[in-house]
C-alpha positions as YAML, in Angstrom:
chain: A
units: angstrom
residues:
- id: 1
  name: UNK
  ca: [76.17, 47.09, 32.99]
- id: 2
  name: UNK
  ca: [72.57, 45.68, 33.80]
- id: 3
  name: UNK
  ca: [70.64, 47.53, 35.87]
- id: 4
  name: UNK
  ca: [68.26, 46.33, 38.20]
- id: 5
  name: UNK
  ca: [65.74, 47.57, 36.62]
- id: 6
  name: UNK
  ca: [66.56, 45.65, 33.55]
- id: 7
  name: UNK
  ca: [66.41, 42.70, 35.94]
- id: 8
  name: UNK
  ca: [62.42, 43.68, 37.24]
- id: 9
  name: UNK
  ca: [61.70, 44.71, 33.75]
- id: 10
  name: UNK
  ca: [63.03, 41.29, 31.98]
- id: 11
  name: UNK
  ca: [61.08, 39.05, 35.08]
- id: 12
  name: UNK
  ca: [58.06, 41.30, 34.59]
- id: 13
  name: UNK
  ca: [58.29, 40.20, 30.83]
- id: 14
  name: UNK
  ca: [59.14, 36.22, 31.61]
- id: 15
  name: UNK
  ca: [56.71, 36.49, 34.15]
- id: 16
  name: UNK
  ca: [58.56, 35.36, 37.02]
- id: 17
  name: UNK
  ca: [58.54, 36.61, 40.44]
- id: 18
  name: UNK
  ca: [61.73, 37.91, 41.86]
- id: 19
  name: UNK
  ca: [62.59, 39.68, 45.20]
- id: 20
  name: UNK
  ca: [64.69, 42.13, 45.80]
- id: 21
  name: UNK
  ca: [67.58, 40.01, 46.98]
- id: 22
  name: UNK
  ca: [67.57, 37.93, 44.01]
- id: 23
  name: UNK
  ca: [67.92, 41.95, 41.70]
- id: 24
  name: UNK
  ca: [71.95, 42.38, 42.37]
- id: 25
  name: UNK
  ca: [72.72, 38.63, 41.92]
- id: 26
  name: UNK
  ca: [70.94, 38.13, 38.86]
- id: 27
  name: UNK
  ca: [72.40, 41.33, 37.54]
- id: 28
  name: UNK
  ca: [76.03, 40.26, 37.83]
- id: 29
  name: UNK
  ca: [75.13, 36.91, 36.24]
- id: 30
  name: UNK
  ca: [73.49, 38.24, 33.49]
- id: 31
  name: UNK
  ca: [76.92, 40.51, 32.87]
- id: 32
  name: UNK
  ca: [78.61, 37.58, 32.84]
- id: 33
  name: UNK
  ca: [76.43, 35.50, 30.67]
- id: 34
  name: UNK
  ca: [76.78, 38.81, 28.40]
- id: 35
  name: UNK
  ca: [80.37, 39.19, 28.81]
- id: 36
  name: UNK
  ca: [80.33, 35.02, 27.42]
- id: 37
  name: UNK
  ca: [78.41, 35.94, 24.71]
- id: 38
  name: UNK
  ca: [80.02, 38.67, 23.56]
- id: 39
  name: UNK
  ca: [83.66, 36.56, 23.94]
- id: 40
  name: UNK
  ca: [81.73, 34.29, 21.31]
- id: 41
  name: UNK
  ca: [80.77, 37.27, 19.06]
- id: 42
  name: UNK
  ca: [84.02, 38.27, 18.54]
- id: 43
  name: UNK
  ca: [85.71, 35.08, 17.63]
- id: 44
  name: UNK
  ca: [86.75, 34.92, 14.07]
- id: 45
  name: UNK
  ca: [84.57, 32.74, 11.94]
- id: 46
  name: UNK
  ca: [86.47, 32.77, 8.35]
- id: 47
  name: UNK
  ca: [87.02, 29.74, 6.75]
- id: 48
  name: UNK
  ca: [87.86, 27.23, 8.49]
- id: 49
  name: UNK
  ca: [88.89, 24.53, 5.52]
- id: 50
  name: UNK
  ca: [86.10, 21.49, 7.64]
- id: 51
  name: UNK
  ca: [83.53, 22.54, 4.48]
- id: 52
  name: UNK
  ca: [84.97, 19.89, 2.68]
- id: 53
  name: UNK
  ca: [87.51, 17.90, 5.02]
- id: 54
  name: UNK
  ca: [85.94, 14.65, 3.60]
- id: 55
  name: UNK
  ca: [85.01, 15.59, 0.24]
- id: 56
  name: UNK
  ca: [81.82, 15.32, 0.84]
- id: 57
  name: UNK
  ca: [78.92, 16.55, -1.55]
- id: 58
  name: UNK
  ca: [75.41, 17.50, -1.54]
- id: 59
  name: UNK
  ca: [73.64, 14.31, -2.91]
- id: 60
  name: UNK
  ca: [69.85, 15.77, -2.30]
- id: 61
  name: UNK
  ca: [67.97, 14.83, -5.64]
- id: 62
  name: UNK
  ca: [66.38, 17.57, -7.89]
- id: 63
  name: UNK
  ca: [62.70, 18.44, -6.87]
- id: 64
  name: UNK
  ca: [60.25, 16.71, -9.66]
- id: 65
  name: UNK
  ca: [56.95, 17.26, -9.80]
- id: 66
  name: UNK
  ca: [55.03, 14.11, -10.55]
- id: 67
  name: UNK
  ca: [51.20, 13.49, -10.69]
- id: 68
  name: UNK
  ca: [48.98, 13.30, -7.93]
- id: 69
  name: UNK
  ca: [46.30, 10.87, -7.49]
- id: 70
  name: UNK
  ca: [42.64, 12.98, -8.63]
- id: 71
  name: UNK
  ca: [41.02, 14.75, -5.82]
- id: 72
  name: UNK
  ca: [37.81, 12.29, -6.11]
- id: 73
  name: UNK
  ca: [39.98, 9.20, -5.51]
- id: 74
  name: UNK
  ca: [41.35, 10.36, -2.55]
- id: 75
  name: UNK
  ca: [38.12, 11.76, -0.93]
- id: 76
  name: UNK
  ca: [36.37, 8.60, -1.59]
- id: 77
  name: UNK
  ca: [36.63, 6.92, 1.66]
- id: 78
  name: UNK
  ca: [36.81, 10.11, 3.89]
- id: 79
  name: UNK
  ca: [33.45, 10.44, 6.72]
- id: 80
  name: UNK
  ca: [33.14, 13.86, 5.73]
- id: 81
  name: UNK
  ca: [34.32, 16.36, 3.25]
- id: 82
  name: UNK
  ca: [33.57, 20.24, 1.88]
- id: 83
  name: UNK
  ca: [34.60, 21.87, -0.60]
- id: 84
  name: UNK
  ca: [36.76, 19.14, -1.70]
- id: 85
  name: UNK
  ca: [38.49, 19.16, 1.52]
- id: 86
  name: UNK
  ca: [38.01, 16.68, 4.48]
- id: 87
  name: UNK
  ca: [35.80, 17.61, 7.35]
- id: 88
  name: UNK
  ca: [37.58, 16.66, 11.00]
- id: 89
  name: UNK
  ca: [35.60, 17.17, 14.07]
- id: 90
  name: UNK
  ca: [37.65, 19.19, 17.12]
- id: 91
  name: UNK
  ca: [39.59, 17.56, 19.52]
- id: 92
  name: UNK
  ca: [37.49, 16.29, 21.74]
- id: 93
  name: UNK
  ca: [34.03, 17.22, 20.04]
- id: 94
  name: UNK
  ca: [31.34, 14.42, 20.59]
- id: 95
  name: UNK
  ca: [30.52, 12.11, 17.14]
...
């Protein structure tokens, strides 16, 4: 069962503003948004066989590690760098 003051305490956390009408109605639909939930919970999740209902395969190519371009070459055209890093201004800093 949820309380009502479960209901203040979860509006005082979302920061919304409730009266107390609005504390017994939102009580009884948060049971029943529970009582869906926990209807979900308890449905049985074994195998179901659709894993492979088309034969289908992971076809995601190995990771390879290939050279990168040297750190010079691609700073050469930044405005500013540091530390071998590029230097951006803020959003909405002044050139």
């Amino acid at each position: 069962m949820v309380t009502p003051e479960e209901i203040r305490q979860l509006a005082l956390l979302a920061k919304l503003e409730i009266s107390e009408e609005e504390i017994e109605p939102l009580a009884r639909q948060m049971e029943k948004i529970i009582a869906f939930a926990d209807t979900i919970n308890s449905a049985d999740v074994g195998d179901t066989g659709f894993d492979t209902i088309n034969g289908l395969e992971n076809v995601f190519r190995a990771d390879e590690v290939l050279p990168s371009l040297p750190q010079e070459e691609i700073l050469k055209n930044a405005e500013s760098t540091a530390d071998g890093c590029f230097v951006v201004r803020k959003r909405g800093a002044a050139r």
